[in-house]
PDB file of N, CA, C, O and CB in Angstrom:
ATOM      1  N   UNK A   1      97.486 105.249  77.563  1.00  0.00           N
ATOM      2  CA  UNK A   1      97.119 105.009  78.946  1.00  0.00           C
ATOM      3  C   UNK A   1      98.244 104.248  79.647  1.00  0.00           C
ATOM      4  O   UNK A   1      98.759 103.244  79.154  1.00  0.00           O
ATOM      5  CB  UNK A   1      95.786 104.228  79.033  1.00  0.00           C
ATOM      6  N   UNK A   2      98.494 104.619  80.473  1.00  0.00           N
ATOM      7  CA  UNK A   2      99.531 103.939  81.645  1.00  0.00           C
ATOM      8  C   UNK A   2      98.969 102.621  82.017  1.00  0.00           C
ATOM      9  O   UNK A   2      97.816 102.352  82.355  1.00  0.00           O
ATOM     10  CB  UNK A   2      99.672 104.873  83.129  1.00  0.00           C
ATOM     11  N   UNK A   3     100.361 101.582  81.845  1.00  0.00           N
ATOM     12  CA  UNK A   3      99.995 100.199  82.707  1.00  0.00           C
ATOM     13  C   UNK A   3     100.439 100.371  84.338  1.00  0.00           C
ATOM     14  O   UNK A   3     101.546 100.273  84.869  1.00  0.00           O
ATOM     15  CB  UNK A   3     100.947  98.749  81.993  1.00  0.00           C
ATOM     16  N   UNK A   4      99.369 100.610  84.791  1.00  0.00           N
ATOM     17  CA  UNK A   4      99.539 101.103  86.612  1.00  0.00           C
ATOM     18  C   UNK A   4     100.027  99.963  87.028  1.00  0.00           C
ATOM     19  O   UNK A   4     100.255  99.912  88.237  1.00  0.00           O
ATOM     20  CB  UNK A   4      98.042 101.523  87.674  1.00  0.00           C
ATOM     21  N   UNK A   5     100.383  98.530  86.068  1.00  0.00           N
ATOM     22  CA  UNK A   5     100.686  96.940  87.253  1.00  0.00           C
ATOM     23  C   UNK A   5     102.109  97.861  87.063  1.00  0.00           C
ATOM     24  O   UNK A   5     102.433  98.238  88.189  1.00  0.00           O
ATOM     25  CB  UNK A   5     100.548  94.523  86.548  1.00  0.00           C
ATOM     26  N   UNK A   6     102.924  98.280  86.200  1.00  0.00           N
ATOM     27  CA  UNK A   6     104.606  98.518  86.165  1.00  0.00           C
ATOM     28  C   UNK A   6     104.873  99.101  87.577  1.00  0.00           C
ATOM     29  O   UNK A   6     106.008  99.125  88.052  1.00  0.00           O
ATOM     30  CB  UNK A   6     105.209  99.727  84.846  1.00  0.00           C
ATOM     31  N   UNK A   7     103.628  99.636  88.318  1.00  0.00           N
ATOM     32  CA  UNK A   7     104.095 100.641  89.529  1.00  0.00           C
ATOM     33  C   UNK A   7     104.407  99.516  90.476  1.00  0.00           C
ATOM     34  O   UNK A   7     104.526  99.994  91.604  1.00  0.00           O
ATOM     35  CB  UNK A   7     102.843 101.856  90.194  1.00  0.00           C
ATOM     36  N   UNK A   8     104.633  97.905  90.473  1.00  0.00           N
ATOM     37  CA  UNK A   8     104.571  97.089  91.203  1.00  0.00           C
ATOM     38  C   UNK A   8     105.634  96.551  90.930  1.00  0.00           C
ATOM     39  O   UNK A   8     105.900  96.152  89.796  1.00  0.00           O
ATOM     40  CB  UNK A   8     103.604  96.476  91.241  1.00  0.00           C
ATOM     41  N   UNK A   9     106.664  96.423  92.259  1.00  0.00           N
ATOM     42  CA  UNK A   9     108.049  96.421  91.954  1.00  0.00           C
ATOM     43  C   UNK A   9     107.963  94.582  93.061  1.00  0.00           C
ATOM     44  O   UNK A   9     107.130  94.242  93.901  1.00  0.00           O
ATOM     45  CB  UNK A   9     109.211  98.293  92.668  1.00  0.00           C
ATOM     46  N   UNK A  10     109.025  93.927  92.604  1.00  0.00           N
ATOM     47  CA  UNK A  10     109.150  92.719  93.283  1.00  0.00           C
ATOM     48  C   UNK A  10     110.949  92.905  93.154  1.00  0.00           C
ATOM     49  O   UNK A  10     111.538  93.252  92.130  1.00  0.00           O
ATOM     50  CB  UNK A  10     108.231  91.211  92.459  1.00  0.00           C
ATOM     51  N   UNK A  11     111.521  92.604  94.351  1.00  0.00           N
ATOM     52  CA  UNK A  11     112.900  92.714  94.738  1.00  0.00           C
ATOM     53  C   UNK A  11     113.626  91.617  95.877  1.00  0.00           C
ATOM     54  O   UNK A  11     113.891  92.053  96.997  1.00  0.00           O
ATOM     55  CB  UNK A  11     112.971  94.121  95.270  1.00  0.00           C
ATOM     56  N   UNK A  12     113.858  90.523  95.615  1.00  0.00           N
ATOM     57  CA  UNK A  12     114.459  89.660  96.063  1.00  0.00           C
ATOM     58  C   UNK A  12     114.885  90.016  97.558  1.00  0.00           C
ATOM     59  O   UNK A  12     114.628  89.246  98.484  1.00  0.00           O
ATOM     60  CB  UNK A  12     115.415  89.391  95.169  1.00  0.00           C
ATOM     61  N   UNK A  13     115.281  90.735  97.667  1.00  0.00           N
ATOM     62  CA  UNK A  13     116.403  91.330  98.701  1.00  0.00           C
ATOM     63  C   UNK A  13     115.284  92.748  99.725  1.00  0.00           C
ATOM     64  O   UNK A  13     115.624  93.413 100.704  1.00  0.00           O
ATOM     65  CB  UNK A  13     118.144  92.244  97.420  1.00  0.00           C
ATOM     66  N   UNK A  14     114.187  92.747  99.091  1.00  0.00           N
ATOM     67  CA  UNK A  14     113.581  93.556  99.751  1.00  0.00           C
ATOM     68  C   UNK A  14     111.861  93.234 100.468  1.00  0.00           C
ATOM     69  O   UNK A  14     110.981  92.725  99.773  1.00  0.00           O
ATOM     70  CB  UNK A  14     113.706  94.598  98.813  1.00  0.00           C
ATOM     71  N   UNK A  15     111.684  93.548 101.613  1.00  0.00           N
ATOM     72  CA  UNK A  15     110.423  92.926 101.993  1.00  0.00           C
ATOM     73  C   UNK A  15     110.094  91.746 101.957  1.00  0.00           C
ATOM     74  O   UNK A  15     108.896  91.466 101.932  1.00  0.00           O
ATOM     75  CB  UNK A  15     109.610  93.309 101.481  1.00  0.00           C
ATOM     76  N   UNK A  16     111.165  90.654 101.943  1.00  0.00           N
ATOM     77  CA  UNK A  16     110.886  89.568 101.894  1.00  0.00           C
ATOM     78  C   UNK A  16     110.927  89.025 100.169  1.00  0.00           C
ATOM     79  O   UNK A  16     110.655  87.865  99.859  1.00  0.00           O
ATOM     80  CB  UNK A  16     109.630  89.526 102.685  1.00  0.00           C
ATOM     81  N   UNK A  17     111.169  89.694  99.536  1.00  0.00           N
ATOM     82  CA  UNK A  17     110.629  89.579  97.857  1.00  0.00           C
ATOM     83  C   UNK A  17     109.167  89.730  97.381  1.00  0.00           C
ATOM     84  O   UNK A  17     108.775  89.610  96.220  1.00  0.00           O
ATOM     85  CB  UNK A  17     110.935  88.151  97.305  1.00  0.00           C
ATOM     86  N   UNK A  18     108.362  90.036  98.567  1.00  0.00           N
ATOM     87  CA  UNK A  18     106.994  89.974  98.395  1.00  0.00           C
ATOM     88  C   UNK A  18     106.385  92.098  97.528  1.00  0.00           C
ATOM     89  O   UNK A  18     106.406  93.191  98.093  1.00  0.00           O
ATOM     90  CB  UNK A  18     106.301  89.420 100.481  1.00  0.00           C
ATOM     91  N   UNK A  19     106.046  91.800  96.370  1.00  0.00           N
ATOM     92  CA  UNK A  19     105.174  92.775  95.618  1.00  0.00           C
ATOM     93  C   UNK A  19     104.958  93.952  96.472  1.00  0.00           C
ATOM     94  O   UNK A  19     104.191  93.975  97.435  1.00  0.00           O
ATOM     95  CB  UNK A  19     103.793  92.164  95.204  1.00  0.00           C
ATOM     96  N   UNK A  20     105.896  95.213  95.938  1.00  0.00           N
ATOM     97  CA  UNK A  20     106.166  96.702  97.009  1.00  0.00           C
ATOM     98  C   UNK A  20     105.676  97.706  95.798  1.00  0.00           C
ATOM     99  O   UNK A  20     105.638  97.537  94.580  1.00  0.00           O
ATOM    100  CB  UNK A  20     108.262  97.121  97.689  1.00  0.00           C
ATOM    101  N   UNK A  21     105.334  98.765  96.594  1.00  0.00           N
ATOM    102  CA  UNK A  21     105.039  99.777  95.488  1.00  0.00           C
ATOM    103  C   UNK A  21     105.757 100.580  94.705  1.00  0.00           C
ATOM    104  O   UNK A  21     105.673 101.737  95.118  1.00  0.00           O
ATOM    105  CB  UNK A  21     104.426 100.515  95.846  1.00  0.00           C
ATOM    106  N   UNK A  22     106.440 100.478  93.740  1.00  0.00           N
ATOM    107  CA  UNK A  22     107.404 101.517  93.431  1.00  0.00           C
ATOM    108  C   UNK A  22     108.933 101.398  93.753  1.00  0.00           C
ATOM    109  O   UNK A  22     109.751 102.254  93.418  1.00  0.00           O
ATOM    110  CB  UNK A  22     106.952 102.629  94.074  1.00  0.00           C
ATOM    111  N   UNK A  23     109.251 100.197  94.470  1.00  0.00           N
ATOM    112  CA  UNK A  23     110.062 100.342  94.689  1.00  0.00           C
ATOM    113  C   UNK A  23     110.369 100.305  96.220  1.00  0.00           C
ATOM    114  O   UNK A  23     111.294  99.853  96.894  1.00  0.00           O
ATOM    115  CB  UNK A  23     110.223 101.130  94.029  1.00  0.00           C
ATOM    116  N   UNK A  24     109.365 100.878  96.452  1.00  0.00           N
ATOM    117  CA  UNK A  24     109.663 101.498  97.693  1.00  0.00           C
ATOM    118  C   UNK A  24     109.125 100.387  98.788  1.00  0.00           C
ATOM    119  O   UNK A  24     108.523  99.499  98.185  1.00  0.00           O
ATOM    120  CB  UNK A  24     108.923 103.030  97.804  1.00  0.00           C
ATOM    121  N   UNK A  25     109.158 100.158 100.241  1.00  0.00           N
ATOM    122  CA  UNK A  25     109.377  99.409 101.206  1.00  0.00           C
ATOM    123  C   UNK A  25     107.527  99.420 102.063  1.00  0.00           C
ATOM    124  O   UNK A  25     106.968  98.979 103.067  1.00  0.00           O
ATOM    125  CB  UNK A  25     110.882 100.126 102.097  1.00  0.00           C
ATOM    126  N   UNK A  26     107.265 100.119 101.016  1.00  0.00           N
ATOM    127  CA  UNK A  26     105.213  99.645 100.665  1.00  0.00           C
ATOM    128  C   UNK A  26     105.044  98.620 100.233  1.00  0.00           C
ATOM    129  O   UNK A  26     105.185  98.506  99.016  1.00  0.00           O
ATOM    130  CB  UNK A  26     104.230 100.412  99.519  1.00  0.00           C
ATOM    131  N   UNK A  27     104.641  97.340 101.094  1.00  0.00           N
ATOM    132  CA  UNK A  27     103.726  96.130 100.274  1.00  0.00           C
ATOM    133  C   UNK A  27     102.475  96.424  99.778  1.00  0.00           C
ATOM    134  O   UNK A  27     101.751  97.230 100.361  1.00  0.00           O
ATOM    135  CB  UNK A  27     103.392  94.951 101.117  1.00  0.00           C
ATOM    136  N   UNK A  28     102.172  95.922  98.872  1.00  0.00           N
ATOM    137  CA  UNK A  28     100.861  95.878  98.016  1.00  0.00           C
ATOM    138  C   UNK A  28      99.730  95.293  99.351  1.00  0.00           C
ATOM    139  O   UNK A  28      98.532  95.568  99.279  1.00  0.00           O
ATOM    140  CB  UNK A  28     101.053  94.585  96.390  1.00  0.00           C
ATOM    141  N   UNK A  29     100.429  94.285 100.802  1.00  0.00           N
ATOM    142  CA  UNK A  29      99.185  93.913 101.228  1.00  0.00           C
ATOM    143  C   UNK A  29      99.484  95.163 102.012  1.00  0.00           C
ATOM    144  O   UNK A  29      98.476  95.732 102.429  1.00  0.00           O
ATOM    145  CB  UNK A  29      98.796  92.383 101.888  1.00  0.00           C
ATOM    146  N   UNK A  30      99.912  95.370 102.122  1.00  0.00           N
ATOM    147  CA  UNK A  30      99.752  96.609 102.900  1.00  0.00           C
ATOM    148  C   UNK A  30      98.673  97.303 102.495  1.00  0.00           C
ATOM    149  O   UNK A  30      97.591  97.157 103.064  1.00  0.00           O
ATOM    150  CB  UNK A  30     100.852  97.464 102.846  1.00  0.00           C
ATOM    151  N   UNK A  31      98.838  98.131 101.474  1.00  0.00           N
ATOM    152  CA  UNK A  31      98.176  99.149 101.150  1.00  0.00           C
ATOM    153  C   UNK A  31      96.371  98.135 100.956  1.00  0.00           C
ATOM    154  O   UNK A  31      95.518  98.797 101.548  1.00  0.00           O
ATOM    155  CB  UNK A  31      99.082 100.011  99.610  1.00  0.00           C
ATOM    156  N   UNK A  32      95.830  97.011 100.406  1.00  0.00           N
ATOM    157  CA  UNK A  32      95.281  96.240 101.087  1.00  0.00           C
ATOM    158  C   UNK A  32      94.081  96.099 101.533  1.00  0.00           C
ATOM    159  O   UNK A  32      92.897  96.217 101.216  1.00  0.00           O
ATOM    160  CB  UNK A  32      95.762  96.212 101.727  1.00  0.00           C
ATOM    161  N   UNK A  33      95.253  95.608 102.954  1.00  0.00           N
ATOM    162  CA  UNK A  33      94.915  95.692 104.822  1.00  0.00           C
ATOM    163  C   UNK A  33      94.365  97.478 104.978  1.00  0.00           C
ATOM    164  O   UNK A  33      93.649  97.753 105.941  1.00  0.00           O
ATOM    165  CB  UNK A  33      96.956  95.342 106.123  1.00  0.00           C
ATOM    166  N   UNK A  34      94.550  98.005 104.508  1.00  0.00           N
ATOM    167  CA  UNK A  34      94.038  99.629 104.898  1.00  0.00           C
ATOM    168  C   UNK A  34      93.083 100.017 104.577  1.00  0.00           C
ATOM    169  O   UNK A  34      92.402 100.811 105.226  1.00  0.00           O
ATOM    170  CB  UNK A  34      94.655 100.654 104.504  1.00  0.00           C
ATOM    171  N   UNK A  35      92.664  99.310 102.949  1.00  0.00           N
ATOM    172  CA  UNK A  35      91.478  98.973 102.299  1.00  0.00           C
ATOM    173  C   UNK A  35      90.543  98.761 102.712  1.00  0.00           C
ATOM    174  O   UNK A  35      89.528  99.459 102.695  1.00  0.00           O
ATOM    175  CB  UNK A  35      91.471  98.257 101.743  1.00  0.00           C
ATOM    176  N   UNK A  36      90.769  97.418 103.310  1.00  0.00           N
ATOM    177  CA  UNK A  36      90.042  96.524 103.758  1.00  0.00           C
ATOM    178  C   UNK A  36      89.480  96.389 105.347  1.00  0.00           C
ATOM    179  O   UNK A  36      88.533  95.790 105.857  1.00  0.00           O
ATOM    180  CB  UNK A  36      90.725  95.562 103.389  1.00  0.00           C
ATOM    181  N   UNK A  37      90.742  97.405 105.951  1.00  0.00           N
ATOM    182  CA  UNK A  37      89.909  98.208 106.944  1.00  0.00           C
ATOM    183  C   UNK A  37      89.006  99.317 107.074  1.00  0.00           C
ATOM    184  O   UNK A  37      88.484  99.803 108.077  1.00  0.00           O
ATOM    185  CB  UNK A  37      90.504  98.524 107.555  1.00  0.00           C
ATOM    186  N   UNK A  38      88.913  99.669 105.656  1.00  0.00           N
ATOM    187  CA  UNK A  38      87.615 100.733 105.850  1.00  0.00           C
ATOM    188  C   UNK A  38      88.010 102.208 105.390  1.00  0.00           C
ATOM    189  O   UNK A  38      87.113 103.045 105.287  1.00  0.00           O
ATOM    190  CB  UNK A  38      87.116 100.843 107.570  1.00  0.00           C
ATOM    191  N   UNK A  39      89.703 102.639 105.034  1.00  0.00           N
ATOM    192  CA  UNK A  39      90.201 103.739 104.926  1.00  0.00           C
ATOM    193  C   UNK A  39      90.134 104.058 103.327  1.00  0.00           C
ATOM    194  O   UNK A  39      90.231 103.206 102.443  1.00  0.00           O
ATOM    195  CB  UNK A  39      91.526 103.722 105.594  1.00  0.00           C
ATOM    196  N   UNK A  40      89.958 105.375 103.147  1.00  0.00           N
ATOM    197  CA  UNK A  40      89.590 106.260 101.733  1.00  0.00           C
ATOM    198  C   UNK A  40      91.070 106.347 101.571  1.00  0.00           C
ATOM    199  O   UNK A  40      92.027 106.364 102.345  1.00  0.00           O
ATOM    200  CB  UNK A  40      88.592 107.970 101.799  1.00  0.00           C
ATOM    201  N   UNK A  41      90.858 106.409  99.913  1.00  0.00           N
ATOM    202  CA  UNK A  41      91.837 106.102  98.899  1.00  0.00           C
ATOM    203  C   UNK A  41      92.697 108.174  99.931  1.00  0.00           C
ATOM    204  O   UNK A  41      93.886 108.447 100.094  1.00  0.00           O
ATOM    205  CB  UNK A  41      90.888 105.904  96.429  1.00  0.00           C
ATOM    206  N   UNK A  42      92.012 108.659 100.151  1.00  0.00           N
ATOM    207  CA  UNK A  42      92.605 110.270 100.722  1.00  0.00           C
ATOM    208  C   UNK A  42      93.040 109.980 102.306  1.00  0.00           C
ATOM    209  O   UNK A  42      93.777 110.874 102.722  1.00  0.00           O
ATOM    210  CB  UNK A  42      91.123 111.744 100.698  1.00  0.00           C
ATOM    211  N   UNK A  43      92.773 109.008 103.221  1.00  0.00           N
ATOM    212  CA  UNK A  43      93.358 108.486 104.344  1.00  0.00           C
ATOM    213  C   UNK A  43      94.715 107.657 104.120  1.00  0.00           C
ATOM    214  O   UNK A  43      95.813 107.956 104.590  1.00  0.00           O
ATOM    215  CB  UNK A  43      92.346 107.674 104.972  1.00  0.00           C
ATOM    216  N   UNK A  44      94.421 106.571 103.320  1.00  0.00           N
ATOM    217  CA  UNK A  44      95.601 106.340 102.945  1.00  0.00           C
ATOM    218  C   UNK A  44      97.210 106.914 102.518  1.00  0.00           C
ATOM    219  O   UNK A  44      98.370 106.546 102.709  1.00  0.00           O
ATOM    220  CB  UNK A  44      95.218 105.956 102.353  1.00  0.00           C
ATOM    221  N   UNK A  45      96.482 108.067 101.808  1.00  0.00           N
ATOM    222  CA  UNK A  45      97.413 108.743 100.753  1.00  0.00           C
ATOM    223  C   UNK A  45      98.229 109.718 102.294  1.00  0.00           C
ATOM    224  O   UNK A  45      99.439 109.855 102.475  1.00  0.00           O
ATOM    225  CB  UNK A  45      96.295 109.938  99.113  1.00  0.00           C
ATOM    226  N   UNK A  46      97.105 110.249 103.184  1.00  0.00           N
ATOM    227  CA  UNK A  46      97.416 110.973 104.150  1.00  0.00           C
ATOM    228  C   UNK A  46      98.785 109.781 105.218  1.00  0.00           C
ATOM    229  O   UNK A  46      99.956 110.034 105.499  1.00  0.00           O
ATOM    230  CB  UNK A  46      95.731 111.452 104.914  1.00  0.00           C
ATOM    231  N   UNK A  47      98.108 108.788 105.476  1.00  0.00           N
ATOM    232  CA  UNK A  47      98.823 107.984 106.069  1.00  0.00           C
ATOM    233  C   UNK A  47     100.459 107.398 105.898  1.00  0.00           C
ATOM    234  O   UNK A  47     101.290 107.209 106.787  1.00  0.00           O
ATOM    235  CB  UNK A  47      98.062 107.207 105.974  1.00  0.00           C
ATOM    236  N   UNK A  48     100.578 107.195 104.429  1.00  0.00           N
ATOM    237  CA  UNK A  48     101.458 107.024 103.838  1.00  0.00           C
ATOM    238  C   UNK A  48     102.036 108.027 102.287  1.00  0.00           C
ATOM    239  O   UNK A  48     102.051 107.672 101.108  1.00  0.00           O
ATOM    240  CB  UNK A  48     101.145 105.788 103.768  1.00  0.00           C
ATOM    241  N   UNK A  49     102.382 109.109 102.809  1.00  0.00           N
ATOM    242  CA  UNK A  49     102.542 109.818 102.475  1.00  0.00           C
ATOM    243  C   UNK A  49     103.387 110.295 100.913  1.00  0.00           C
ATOM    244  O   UNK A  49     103.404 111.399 100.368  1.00  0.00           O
ATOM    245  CB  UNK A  49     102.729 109.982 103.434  1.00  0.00           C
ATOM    246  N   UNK A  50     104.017 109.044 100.501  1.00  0.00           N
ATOM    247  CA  UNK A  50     104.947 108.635  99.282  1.00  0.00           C
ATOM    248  C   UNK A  50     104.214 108.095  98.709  1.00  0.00           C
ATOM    249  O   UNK A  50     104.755 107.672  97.688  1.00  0.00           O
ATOM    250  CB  UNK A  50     106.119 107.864  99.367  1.00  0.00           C
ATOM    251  N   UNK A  51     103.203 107.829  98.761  1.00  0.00           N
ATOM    252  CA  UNK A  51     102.175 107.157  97.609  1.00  0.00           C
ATOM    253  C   UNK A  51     101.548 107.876  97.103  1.00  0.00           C
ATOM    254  O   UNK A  51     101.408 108.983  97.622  1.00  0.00           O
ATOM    255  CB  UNK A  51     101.250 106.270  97.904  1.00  0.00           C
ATOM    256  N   UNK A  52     100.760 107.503  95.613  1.00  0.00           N
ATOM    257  CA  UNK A  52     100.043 108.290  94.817  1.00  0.00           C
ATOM    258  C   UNK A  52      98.872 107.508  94.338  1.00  0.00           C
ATOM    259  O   UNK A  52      99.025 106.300  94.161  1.00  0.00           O
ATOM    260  CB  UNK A  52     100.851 108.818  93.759  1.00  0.00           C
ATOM    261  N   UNK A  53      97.770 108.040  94.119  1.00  0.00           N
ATOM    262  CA  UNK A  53      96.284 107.442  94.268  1.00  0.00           C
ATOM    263  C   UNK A  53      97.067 106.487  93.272  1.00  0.00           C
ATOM    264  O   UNK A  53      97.408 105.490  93.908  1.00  0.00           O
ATOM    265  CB  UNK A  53      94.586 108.413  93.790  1.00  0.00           C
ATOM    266  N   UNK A  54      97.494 106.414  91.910  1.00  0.00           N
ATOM    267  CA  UNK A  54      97.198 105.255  91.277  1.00  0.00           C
ATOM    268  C   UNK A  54      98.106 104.701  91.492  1.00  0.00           C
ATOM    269  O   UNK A  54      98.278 103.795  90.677  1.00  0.00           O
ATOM    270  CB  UNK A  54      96.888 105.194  90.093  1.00  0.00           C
ATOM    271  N   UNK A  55      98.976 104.786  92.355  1.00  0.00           N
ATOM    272  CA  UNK A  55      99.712 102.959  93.595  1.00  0.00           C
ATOM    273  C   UNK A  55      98.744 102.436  93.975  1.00  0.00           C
ATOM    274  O   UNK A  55      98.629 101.213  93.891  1.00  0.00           O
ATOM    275  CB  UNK A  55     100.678 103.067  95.349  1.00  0.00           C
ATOM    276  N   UNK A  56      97.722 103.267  94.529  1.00  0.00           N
ATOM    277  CA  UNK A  56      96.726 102.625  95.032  1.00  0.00           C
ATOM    278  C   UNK A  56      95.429 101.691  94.211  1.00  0.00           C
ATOM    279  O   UNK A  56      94.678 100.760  94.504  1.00  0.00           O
ATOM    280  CB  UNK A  56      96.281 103.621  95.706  1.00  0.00           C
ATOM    281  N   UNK A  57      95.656 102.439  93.204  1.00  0.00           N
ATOM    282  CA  UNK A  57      94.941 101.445  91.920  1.00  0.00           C
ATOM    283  C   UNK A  57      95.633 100.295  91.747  1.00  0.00           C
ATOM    284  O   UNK A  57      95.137  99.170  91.673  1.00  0.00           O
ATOM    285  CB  UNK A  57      94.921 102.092  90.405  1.00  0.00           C
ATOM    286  N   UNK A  58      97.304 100.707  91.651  1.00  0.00           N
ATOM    287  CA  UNK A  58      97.687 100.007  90.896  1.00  0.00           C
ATOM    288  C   UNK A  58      97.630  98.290  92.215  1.00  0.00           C
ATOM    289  O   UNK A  58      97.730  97.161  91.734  1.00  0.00           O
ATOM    290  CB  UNK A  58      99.229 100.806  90.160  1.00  0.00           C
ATOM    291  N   UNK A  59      97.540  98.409  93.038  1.00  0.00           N
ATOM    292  CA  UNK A  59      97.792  97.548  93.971  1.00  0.00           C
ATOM    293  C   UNK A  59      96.205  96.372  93.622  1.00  0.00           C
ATOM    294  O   UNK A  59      96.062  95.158  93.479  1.00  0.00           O
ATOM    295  CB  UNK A  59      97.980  98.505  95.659  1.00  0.00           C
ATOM    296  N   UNK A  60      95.516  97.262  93.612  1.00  0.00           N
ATOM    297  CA  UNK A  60      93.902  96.842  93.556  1.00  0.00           C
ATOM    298  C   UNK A  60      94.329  96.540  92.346  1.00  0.00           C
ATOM    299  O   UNK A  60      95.117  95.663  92.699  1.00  0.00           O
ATOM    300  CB  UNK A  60      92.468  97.920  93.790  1.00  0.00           C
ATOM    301  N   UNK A  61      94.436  96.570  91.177  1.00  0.00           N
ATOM    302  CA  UNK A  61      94.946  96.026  89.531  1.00  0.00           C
ATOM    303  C   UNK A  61      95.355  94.495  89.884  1.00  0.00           C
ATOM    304  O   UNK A  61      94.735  93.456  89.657  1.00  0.00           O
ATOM    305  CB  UNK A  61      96.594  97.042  88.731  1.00  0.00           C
ATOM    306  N   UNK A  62      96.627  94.708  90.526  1.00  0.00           N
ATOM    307  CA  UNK A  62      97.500  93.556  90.835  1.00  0.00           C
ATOM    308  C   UNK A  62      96.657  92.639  91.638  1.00  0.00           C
ATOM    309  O   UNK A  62      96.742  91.482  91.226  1.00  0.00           O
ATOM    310  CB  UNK A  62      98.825  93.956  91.610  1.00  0.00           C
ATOM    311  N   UNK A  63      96.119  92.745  92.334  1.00  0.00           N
ATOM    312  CA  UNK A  63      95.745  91.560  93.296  1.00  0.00           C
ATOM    313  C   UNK A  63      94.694  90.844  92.429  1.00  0.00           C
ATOM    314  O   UNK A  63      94.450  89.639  92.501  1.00  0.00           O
ATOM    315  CB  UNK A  63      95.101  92.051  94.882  1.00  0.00           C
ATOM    316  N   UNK A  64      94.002  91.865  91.465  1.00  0.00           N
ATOM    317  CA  UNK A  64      92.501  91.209  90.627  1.00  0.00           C
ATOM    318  C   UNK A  64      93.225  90.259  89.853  1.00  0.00           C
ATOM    319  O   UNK A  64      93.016  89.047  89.800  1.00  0.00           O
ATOM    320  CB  UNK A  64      91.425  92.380  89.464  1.00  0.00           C
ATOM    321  N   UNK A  65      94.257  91.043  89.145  1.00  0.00           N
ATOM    322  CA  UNK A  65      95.100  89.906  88.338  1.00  0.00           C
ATOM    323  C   UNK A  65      95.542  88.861  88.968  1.00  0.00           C
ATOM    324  O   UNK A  65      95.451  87.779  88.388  1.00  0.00           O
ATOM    325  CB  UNK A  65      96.249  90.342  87.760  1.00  0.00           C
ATOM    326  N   UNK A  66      96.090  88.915  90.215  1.00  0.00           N
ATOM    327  CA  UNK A  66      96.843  87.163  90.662  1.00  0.00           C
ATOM    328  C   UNK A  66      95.521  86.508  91.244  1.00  0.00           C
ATOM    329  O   UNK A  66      95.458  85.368  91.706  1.00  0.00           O
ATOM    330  CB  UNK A  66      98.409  87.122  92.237  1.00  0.00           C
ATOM    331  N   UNK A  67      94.660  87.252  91.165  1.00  0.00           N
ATOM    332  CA  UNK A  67      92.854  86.273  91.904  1.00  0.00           C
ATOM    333  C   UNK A  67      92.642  85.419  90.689  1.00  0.00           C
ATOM    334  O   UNK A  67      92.144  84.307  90.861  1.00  0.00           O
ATOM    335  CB  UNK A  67      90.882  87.548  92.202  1.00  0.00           C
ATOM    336  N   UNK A  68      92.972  85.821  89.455  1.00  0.00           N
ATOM    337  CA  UNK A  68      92.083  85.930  88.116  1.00  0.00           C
ATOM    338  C   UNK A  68      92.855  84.041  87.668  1.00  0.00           C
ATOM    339  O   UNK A  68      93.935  83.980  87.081  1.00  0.00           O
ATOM    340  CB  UNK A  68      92.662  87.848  86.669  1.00  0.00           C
ATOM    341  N   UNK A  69      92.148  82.844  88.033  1.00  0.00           N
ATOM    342  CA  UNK A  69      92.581  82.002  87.283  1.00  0.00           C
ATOM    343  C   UNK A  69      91.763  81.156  87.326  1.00  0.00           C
ATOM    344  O   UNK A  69      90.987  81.063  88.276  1.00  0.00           O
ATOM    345  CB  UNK A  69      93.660  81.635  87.449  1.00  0.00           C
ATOM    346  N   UNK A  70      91.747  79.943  85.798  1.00  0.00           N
ATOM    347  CA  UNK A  70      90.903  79.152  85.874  1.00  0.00           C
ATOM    348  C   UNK A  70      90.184  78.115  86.546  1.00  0.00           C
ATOM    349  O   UNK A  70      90.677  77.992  87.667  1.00  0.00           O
ATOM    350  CB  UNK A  70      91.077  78.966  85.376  1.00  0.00           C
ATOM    351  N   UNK A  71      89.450  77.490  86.409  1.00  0.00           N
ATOM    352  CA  UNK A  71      88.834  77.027  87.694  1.00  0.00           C
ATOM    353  C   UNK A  71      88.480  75.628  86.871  1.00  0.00           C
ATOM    354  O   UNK A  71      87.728  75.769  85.906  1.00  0.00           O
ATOM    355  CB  UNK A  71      87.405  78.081  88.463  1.00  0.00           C
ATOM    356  N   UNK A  72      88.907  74.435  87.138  1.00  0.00           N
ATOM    357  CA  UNK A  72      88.309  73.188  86.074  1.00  0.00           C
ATOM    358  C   UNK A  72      87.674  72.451  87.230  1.00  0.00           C
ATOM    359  O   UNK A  72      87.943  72.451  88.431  1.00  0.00           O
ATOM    360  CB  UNK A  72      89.609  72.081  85.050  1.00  0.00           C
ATOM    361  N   UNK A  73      86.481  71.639  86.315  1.00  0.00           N
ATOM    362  CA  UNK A  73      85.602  71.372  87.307  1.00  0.00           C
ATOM    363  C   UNK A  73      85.708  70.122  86.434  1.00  0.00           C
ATOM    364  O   UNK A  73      85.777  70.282  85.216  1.00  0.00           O
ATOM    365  CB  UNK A  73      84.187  72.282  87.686  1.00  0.00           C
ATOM    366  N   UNK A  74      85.731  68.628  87.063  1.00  0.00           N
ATOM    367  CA  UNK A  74      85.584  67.445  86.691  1.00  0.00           C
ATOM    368  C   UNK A  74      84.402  66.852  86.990  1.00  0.00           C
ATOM    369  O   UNK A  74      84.193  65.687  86.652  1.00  0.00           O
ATOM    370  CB  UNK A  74      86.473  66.813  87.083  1.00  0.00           C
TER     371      UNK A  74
END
């Protein structure tokens, strides 16, 4: 099985250094914000046309992972 986080490229020099898809000049909030406005994984794909459904996983992967941390309670 494919690790879909590898489709998540971070580049100093690109987008700010902030988490792109592939490489490419797609932020992860990007893809998101599109989400989260209400658009199907097939609107998206229509919209941005260089992407492939599992960028689009893979973005949703990534964000669960940097949400994902412990919580200590004193």
């Amino acid at each position: 099985m494919e690790d879909i986080t590898k489709r998540i490229t971070t580049e100093p020099g690109k987008c700010g250094g902030k988490p792109c898809i592939r490489g490419m000049r797609i932020r992860v909030i990007d893809v998101l914000d599109l989400l989260s406005n209400g658009l199907s994984y097939r609107e998206i794909l229509e919209e941005l046309p260089d992407l492939e459904e599992a960028d689009i996983r893979a973005a949703i992967v990534y964000a669960r992972k940097r949400m994902d941390h412990t919580v200590i309670a004193v």
